[in-house]
C-alpha positions in Angstrom: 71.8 86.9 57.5 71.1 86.8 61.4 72.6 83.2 61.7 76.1 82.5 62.6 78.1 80.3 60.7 81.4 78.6 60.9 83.4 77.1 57.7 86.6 75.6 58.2 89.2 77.2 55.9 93.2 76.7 56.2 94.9 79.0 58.5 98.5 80.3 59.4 98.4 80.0 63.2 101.2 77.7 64.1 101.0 74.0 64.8 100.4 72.9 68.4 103.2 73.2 70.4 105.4 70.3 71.2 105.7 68.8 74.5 109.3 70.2 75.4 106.8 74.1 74.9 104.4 72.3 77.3 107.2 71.4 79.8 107.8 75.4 80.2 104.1 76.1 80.9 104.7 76.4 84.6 107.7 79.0 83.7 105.1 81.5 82.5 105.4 84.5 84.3 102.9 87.0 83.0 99.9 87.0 80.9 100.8 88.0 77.8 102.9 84.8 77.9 100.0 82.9 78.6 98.0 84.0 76.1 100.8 83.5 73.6 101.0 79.6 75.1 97.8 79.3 74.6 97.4 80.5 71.2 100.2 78.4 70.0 98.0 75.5 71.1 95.1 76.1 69.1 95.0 73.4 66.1 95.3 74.8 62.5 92.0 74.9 61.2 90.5 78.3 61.2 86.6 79.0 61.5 85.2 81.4 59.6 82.4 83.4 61.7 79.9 85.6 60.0 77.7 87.5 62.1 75.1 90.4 61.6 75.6 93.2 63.5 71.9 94.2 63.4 71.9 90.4 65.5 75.1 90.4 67.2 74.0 88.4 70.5 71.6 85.9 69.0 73.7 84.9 65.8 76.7 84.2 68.2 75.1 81.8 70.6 75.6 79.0 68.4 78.9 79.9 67.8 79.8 80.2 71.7 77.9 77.4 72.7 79.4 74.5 70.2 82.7 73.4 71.9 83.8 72.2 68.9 85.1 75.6 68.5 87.0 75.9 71.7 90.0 75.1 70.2 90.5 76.7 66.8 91.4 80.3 65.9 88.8 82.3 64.4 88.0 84.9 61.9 85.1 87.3 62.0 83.5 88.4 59.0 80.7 91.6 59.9 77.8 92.1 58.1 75.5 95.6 58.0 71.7 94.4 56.9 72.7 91.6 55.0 75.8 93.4 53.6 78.8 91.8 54.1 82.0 94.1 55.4 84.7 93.5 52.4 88.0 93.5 54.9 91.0 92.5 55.3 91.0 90.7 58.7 94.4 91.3 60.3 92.8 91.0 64.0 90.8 94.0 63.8 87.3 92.5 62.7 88.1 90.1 66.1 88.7 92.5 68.4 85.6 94.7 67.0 83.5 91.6 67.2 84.3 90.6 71.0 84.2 94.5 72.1 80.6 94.5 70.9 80.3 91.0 72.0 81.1 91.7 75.8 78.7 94.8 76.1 75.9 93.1 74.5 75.7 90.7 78.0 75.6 94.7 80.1 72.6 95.3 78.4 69.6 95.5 81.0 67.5 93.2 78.9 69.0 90.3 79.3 68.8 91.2 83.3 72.4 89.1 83.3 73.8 91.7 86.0 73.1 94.2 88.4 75.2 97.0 90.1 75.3 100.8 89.8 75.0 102.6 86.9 78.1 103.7 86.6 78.9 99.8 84.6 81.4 99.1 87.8 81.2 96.4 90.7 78.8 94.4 89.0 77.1 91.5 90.5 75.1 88.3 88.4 72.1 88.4 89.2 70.0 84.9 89.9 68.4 85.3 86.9 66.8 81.0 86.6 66.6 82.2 82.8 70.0 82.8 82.4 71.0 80.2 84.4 69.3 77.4 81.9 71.2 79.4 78.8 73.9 79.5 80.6 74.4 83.0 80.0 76.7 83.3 82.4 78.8 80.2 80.8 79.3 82.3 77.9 80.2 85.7 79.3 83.0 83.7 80.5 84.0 81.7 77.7 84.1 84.9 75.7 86.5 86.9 78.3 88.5 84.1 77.6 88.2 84.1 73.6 88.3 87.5 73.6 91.9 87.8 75.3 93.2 84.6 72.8 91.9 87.2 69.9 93.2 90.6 71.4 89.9 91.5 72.4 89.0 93.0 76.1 88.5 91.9 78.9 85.7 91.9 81.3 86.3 95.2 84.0 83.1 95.3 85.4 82.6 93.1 88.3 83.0 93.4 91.7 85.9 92.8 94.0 84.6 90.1 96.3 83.1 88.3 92.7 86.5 87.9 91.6 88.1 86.4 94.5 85.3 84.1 94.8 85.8 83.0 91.1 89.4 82.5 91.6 88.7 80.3 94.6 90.3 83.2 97.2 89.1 84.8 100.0 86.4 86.7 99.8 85.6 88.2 103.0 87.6 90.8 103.1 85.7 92.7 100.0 82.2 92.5 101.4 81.1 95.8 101.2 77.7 97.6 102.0 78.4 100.1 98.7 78.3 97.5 96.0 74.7 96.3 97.1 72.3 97.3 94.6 69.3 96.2 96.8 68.3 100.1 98.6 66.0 98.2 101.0 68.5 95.9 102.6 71.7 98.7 102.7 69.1 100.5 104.5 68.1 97.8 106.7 71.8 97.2 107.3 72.7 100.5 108.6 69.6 101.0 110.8 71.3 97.7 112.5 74.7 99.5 113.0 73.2 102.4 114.0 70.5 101.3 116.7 72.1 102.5 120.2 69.9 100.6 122.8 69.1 96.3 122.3 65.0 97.6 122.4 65.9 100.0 119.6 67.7 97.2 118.0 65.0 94.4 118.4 62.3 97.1 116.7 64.0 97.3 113.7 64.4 93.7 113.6 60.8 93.0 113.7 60.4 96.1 110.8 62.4 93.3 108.6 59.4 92.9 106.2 61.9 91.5 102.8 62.7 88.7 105.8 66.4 89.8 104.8 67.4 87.6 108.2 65.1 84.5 107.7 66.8 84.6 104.1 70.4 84.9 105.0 71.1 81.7 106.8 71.3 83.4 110.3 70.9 80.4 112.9 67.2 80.4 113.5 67.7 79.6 117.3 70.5 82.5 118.1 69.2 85.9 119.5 70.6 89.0 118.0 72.2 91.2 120.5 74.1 94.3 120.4 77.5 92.5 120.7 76.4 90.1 117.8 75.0 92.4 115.2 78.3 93.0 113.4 78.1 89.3 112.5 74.6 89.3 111.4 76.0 92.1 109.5 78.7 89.9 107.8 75.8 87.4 106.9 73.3 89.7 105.3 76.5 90.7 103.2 77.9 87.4 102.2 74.3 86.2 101.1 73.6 89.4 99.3 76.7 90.0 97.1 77.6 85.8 96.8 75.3 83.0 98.5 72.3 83.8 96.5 74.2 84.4 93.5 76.8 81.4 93.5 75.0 79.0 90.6 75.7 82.2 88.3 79.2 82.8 89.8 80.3 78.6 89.7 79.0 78.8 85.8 80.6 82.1 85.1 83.4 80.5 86.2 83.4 77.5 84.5 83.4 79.7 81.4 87.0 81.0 82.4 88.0 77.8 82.3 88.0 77.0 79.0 90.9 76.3 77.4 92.4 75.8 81.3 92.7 80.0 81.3 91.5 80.7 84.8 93.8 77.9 86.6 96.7 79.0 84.4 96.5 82.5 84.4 94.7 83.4 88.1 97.8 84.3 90.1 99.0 86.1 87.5 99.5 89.4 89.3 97.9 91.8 86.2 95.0 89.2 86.4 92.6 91.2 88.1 92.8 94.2 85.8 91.0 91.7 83.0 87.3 91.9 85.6 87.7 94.7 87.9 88.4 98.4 87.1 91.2 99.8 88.5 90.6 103.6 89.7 93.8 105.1 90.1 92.3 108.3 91.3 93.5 108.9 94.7 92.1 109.9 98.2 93.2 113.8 98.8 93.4 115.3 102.4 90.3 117.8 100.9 88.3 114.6 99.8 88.3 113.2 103.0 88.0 116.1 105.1 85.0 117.2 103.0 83.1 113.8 103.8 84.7 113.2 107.1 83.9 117.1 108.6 80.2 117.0 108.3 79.7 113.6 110.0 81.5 114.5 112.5 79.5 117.6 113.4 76.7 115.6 112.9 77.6 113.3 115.9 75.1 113.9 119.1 78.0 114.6 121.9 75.6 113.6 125.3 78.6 113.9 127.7 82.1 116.1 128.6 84.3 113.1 127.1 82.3 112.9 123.8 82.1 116.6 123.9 86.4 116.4 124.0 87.1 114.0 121.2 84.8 115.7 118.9 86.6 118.4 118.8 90.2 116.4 118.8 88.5 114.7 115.6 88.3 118.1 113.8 92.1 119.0 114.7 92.8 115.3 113.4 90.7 116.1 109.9 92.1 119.9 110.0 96.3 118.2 110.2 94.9 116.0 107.5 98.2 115.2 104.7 96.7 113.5 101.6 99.5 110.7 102.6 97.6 110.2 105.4 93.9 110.6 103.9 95.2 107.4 101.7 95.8 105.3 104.7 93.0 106.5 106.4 90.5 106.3 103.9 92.0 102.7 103.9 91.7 102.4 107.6 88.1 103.3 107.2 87.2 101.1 104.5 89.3 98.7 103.3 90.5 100.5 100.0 93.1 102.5 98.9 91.3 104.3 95.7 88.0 106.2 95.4 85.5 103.7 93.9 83.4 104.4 91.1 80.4 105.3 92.8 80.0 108.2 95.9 81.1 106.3 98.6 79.2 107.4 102.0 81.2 107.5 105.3 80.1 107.6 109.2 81.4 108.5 112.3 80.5 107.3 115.4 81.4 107.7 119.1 83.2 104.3 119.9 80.5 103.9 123.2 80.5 99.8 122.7 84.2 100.6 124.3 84.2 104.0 125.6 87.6 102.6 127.6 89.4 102.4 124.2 91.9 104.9 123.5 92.3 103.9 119.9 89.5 104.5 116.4 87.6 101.2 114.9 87.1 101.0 111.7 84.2 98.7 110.8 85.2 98.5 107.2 81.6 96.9 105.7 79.8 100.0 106.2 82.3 102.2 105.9 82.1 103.4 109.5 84.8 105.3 111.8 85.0 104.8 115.4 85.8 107.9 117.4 87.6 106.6 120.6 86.5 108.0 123.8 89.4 107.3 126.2 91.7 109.6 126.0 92.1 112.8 128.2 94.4 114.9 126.3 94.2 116.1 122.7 98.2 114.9 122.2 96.8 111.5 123.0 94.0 112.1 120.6 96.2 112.7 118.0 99.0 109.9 118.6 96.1 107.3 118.6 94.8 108.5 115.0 98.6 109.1 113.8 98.5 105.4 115.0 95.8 104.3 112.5 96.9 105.9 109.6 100.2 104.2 109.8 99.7 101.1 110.9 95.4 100.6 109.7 96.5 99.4 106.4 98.1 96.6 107.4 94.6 94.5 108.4 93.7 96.1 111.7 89.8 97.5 111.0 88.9 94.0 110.1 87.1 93.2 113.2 84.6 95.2 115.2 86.5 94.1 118.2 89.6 94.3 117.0 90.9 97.7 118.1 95.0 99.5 117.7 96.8 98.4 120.4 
């Protein structure tokens, strides 16, 4: 065996649908329905696929790669050393095949993606290999195919991948904890954290990876304290899309076969088919556990500092897990616990030690402790403040405090 093969045999699948069915296309209103359009559309002539499963990946590339294909139903017959599987193929030889299918392009030989261990937020790597298969072509062609066979989909990838491939906003889902690359997280904080611009400048010139000369940071713009944030932004967006988009625009072009990504994008249980969704929620003991020690970690040099560390403790000790939610989401942009251990920092808010209300500067998951209140009651109304209104899009900006 170890070759694929397709024969062309008779099949059941109904004829294509008639142009009155493709007038109701744009009355679709979930996926399921999508997927049933689209199967009704597939011409009548079924392929017959045998594969090894000693040889999985190699004896479907020339199945995946002939276009031909695109548009007919298939069936899958397995075959175990040579020996062919004598089944009755109801669908459950299909959805077998692209289950195995879809992990075979996780494993860490092919060096296709790259992310934490845990299989979640997964980013393509620019793997020039790949790239020339078009690897990453077929990983989307087969989330498609898979679906159109009752197959899985694709959970793996990360937020701001998604939103790129679907031609959205991406922004937003930048996030220093789904770079793999330890050297430029690292890099990233020491920015956020420097406290003086000759502090700040030092670790610039430490940049030995050139993460800044890389990143498309305007050659002739200094990089101050009151700019960093941006830099920040940049290091991000290059990271986790601009040195990855010729994988993400072919991955993408693989979703659209069969027209699948424009028809069934905005579908609202779309995303569940790429990323993972962890319904495990954020507890007033999660966040006080991660939240308590970084605060009593912060270096209080004056009275004021001194003050509104301790009002952070009452704040964490009054802690609901209603309010840990919307804080958590205040804090960093999310509502769930992700995947991975997800580290959070405090800091005193002494770029605007005026302001009487927290920053959140959601990319690196970092809390603002306001220093300009004078009571503990006005403390605590400016965090009640966050955790009801935060949510809505206010720790977006690094300027951009409550008011």
């Amino acid at each position: 065996m170890g070759n694929s093969q397709a024969t062309p045999t008779r099949s059941h699948v109904p004829v294509p649908s008639t142009s009155k069915d493709s007038g109701q296309k744009n009355h679709i209103s979930s996926l399921a329905g999508i997927l049933e359009e689209m199967r009704r559309s597939l011409g009548n002539v079924k392929h017959v696929l045998h594969v090894e499963r000693l040889d999985l990946f190699r004896c479907s590339l020339a199945f995946l790669k002939n276009e031909e294909f695109n548009n007919s139903p298939i069936q899958v017959i397995m075959s175990t050393n040579g020996q062919k599987e004598d089944v009755l193929n109801s669908g459950g030889p299909n959805r077998e095949y692209f289950s195995l299918l879809l992990k075979e392009f996780l494993r860490k030989e092919l060096d296709i993606f790259e992310g934490h261990t845990a299989g979640r937020n997964l980013l393509p790597t620019n793997n020039e290999k790949a790239l020339s298969q078009k690897y990453y072509y077929l990983v989307g062609k087969s989330i498609v195919l898979s679906f159109l066979n009752g197959g899985p989909g694709f959970p793996y990838l990360a937020p701001c991948v998604v939103s790129y491939i679907k031609g959205e906003e991406y922004m937003d889902h930048l996030n220093i904890s789904i770079v793999y690359n330890t050297l430029l997280r690292h890099f990233i904080r020491r920015i956020n954290c420097a406290r003086k611009e000759e502090e700040l400048l030092s670790i610039l010139e430490d940049d030995s990876e050139r993460f800044v000369d890389n990143c498309g940071w305007p050659r002739n713009e200094m990089i101050t304290m009151k700019n960093r944030l941006e830099l920040t932004q940049i290091l991000l967006k290059w990271e986790l899309i601009g040195k990855r988009v010729a994988a993400l625009d072919q991955l993408r072009s693989g979703l659209h076969v069969l027209d699948f990504l424009n028809r069934a994008k905005h579908m609202p249980d779309f995303n569940k088919i790429l990323i993972t969704s962890n319904v495990e929620k954020v507890t007033a003991g999660y966040l006080k556990t991660h939240l308590k020690k970084a605060v009593m970690e912060m270096k209080d040099v004056n009275p004021s500092e001194t003050a509104a560390k301790q009002y952070a403790l009452v704040c964490l000790k009054m802690l609901t897990d209603e309010e840990a939610t919307h804080l958590f989401h205040f804090i960093t942009g999310m509502s769930e616990l992700p995947v991975e251990e997800l580290p959070l920092e405090v800091e005193f808010n002494r770029t605007n030690p005026k302001s009487q209300l927290p920053e959140a500067l959601t990319c690196i998951q970092c809390l603002r402790i306001p220093l300009g209140n004078e009571t503990q009651v006005q403390f605590i109304s400016s965090f009640k403040t966050a955790i009801s209104l935060g949510r809505y899009g206010f720790s977006r900006r690094e300027s951009n405090s409550l008011k």
